[in-house]
N, C-alpha and C positions, 0 to 999 in steps of 0.2 A: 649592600648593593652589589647586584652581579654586574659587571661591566661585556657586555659582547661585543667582541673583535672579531673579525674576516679574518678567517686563515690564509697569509699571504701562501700565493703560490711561486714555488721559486720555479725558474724554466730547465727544462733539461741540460745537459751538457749539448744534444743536439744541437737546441733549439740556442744555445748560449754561439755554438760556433756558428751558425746559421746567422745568428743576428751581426756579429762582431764581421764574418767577410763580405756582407753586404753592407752593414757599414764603412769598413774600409774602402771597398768596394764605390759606392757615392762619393764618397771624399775624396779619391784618389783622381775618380771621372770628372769629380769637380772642379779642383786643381787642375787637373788637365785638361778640362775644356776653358777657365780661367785663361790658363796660360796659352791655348792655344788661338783663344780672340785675341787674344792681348799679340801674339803672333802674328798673326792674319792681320789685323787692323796695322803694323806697324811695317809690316810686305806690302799691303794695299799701297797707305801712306808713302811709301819710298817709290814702288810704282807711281804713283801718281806723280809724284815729283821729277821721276824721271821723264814723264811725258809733259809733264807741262815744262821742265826746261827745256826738251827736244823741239815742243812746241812756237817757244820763243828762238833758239835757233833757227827753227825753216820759216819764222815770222820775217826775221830780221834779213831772212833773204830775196824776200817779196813775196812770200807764199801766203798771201792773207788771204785768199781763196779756201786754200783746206782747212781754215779755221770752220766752214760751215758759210750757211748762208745768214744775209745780217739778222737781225734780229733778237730778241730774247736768248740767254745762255741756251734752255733749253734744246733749241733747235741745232746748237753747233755741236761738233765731238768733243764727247768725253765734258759737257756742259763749259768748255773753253769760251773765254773774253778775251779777243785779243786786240791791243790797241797801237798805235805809231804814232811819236812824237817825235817835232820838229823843233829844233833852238826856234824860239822866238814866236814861235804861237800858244795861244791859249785852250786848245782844243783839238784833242788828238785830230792829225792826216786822217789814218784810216782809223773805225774801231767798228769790233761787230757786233756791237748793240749800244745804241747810243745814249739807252737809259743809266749807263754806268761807265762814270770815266773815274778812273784810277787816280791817285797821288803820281803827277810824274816826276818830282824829288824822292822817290822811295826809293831805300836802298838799294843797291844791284845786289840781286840772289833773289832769295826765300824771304816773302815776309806777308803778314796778314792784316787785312784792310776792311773796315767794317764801313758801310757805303748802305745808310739808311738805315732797316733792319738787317741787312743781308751779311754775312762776314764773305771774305776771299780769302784764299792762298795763290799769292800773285809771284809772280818771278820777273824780274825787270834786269833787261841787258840793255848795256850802253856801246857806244863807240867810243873812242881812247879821247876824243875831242870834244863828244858829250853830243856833238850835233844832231845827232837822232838818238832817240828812245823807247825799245820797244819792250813792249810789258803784255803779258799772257797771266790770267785770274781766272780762277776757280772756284765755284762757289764751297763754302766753306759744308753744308746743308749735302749737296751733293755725295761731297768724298765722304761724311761721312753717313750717307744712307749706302754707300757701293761696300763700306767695312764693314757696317752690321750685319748687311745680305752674306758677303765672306766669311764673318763671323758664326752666323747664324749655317750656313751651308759645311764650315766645319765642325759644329757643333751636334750633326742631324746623329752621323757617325755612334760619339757616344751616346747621345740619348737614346740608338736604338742597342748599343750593347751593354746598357745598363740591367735592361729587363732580360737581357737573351744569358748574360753573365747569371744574374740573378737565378734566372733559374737550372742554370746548369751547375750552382751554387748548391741549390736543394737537392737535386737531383744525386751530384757526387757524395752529400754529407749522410743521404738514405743510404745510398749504395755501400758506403762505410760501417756507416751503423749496420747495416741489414745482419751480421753478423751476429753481433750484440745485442740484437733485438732475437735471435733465434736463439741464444746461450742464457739471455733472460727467460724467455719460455720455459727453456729447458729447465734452467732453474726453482720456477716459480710450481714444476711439478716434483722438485724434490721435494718429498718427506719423509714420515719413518717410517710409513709402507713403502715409499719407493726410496730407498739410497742407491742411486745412481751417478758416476761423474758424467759432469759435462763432457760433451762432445768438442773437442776445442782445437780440433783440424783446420777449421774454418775459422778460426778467432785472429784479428790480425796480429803481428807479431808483438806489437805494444801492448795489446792486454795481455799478452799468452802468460804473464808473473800472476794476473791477479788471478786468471779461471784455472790457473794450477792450483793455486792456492786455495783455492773454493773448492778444489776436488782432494787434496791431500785434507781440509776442513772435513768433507764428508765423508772421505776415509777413516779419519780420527772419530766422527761422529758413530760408522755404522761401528768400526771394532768397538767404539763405547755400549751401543746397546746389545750388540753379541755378546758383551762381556757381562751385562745387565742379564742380561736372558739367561746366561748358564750360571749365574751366580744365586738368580731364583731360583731356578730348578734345581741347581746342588743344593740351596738351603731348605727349600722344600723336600729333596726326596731327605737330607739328613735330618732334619727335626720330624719327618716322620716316624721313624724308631722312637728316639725321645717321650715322642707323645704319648703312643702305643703303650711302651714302655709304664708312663703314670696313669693311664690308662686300668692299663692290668692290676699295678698294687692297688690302684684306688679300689678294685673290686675286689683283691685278695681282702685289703686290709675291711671293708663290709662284711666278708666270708669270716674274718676272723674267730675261731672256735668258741678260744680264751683269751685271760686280760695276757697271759706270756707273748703269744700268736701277735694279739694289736699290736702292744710294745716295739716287737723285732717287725712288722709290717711296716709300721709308721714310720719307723729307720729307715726301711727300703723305699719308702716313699718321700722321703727325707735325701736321701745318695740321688733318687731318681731327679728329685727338682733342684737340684744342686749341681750337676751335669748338665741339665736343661739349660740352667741359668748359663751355665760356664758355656757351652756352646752359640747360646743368643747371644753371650756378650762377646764371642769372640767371632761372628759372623757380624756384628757391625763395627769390630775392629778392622772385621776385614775389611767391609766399606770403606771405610773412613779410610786404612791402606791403598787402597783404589781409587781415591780422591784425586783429583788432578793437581800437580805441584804448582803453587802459587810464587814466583820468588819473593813479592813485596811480601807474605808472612813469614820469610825465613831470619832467627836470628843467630846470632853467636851460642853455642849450647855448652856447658862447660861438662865432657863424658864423666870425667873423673868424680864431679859429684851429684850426676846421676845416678853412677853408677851405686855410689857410697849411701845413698837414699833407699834404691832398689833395695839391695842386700840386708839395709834393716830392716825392710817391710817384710821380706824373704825369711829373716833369719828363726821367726817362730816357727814358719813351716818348716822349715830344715831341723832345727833342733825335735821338733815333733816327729820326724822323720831318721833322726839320729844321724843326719846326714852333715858333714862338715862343708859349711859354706864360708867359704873366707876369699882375700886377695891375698894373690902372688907378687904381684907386679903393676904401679899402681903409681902412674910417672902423669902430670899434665897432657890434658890433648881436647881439643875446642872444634866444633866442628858446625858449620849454618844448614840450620834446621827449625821443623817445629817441635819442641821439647817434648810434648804432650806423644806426637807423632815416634817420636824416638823412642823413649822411654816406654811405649804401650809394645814394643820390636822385640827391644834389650831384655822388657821383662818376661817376654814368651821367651824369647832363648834359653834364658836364668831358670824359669818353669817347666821348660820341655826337660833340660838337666834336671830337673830334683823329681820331674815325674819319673824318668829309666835309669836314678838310680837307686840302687838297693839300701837298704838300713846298711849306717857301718859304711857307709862311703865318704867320696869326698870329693867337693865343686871346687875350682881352683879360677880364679876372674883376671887376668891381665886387661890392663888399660897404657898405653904408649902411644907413640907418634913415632912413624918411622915415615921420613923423607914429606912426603907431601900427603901422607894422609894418617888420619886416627886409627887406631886397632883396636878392636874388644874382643877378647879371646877368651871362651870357656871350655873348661878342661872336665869333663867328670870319668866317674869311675864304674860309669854302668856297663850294659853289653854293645854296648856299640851298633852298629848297622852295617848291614850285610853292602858289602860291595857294589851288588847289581840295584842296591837300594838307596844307594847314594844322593842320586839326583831325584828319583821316582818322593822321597820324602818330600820336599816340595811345592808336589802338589796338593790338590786343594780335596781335603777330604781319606786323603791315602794314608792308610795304618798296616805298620808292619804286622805281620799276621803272626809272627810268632814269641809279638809282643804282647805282657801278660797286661800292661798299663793299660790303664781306661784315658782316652783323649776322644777327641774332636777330628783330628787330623787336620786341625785348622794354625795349630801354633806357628810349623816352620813356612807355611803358608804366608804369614801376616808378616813374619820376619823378614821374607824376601821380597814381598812387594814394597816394604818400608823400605829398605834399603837401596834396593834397585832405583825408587822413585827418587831416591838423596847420588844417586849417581854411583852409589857405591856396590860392594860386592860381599855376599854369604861365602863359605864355604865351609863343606864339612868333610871331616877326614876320621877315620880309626884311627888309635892310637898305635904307634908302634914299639913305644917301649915296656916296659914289664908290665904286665895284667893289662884288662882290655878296658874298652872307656871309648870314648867319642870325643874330638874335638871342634869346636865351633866358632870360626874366627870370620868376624866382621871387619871388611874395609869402608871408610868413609873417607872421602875428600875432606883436609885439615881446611879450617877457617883462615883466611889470610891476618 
């Protein structure tokens, strides 16, 4: 049973910050307009209180006139009731609406008084001797329709800078991004016909780590396919010889006269696929030398018996070649890599020695640790290399010309992209002391 699920969509980073300040943004206006009723209604309430005590004041002085004219609250200011009481009657002297008379034992001050349905905030002054008592009420209904209007008239405020914030919200988080939105464009036309870095002048200064980053990326990328490019075309123009080359005996050895002629033909077409081979297999050495260094595959490599492995695999072609292949010097040294990758370096070294030198010579292999790093040093006894040719070996495809050896010009090639890629360092030198020879000494970073 196939199960189908909606691909959740997650929001941008935009749209993430856009949501989150207009969030806050609500919340904030909310609370604040919260607290700001809550403000208003308790400034209203003290106001009121202070007019209704002022009220009972200019009561108590005979001013029962500015209370308004009698009648219903409605009709008086600020919906005031004001009443006069006398020791020893049962009904206020004066009051200005005679549908609502007060408790006239309520406490002197502030206090509230529910008289039918209606509630009061009444205020009740006395004399020291009690003989009069005048009381000013408030309908309860009142004061609080004059807070919500307060309420409400300080509220208008945020409700309209909600939307105006809101959208000046949108409008800064475009203008931010706009940037970003142009470096993505930009982006989204790189490819491998176009490697170009981003334009990142304009990039705020907070991204400017990542679109460097993205442009040192496609830096790394194009030197990769330059490097693809001319590594085709070197192995292309060089296995063109090669081929040509099997090419030709294959037709010599058809032409063949006699059975002597096929014989020694076949042999050349024998050497000729045998060079083939040696160079395809050491052009995807070279690949693979070109590989980009991984650290999670690097382990502990032990040189000393790599090396001691080489040298036996080595030692029938040297003896075939009459050539003495041995160790001089031959001390522990450990070194993080991949084995496979090292060992395919160490044994062009060891081969490029046994190809230039002659019968009757002699390879000489040190292996040691000196300070912080591994050394492999080979010593032979062939002609060496010309001075101005030193570095020019190398490269990739380059044969000294007035070497008699058949190669590739791929050996010291593989040797130093290995090496280089572990951190470490080739070097080659003539010999200096008696008869001539080359020496070739490998540094690599010691394993800790």
């Amino acid at each position: 049973m196939v199960s189908l699920k909606r691909p959740t969509r997650e929001l941008s980073l935009k749209a993430r910050i856009i949501t989150i300040l207009v969030v806050l943004l609500v919340a904030v206006s909310m609370v604040e307009a919260v607290a700001t009723a809550l403000l208003s209604r308790r400034h209203i309430d003290d106001l009121m209180d202070s007019h209704l005590q002022g009220a009972a004041v200019w009561l108590s002085v005979g001013k029962v006139g500015t209370l308004g004219n009698k009648g219903p609250p409605q009709h008086s200011v600020d919906g005031f009731v004001g009443q006069v009481w006398e020791r020893g009657n049962s009904v206020p002297t004066d009051n200005t609406d005679p549908e609502v008379v007060f408790d006239r034992n309520a406490p002197a001050g502030f206090s509230v008084e529910h008289i039918g349905r209606r509630g009061y905030r009444i205020y009740t002054l006395r004399r020291d001797d009690g003989a009069v008592t005048w009381q000013v009420g408030q309908p309860l209904a009142f004061r609080q329709r004059v807070a919500a209007q307060s309420a409400i008239e300080s509220l208008l405020p945020s409700l309209v800078r909600i939307p105006l914030v809101w959208i000046a919200i949108v409008l800064v988080v475009n203008a931010a991004f706009a940037p970003l939105v142009r470096a993505s464009a930009e982006a989204e036309a790189v490819g491998v016909g176009r490697l170009r870095p981003l334009e990142i002048s304009h990039v705020p200064k907070e991204v400017r780590p990542f679109t460097d980053s993205i442009n040192r990326m496609i830096a790394r990328v194009q030197q990769g396919i330059e490097a693809e490019k001319r590594f085709v075309a070197d192995a292309a123009h060089e296995l063109r010889t090669p081929i040509a080359a099997i090419q030709l005996r294959v037709d010599n050895l058809a032409n063949a006269p006699d059975e002597a002629s096929r014989v020694e033909r076949v042999q050349d077409l024998r050497d000729a696929l045998s060079r083939s081979a040696t160079t395809i297999r050491q052009l995807l050495e070279l690949a693979r030398a070109d590989a980009r260094l991984e650290d999670a595959n690097l382990a502990p490599v032990d040189v000393r018996e790599l090396i001691q492995r080489l040298v036996a695999d080595l030692l029938p072609l040297a003896d075939a070649q009459k050539i003495d292949l041995g160790v001089k010097r031959f001390e522990p040294a450990q070194v993080r890599a991949r084995e496979g990758e090292l060992r395919m370096a160490l044994r062009n070294l060891i081969e490029n020695a046994l190809r230039y030198t002659p019968a009757g010579g002699c390879i000489d292999i040190e292996v040691f640790e000196e300070g912080q790093h591994a050394i492999v040093r080979v010593t032979d006894t062939g002609p060496g290399i010309p001075e101005a040719s030193l570095e020019r070996v190398f490269d990739r495809f380059y044969r000294l010309g007035t070497s008699g050896a058949d190669g590739s010009g791929l050996g010291l090639s593989i040797v130093k992209s290995v090496i280089t890629k572990y951190h470490g360092a080739v070097v080659l030198a003539n010999r200096r002391d008696s008869g001539s020879g080359l020496i070739a000494t490998t540094t690599l970073p010691r394993a800790a």
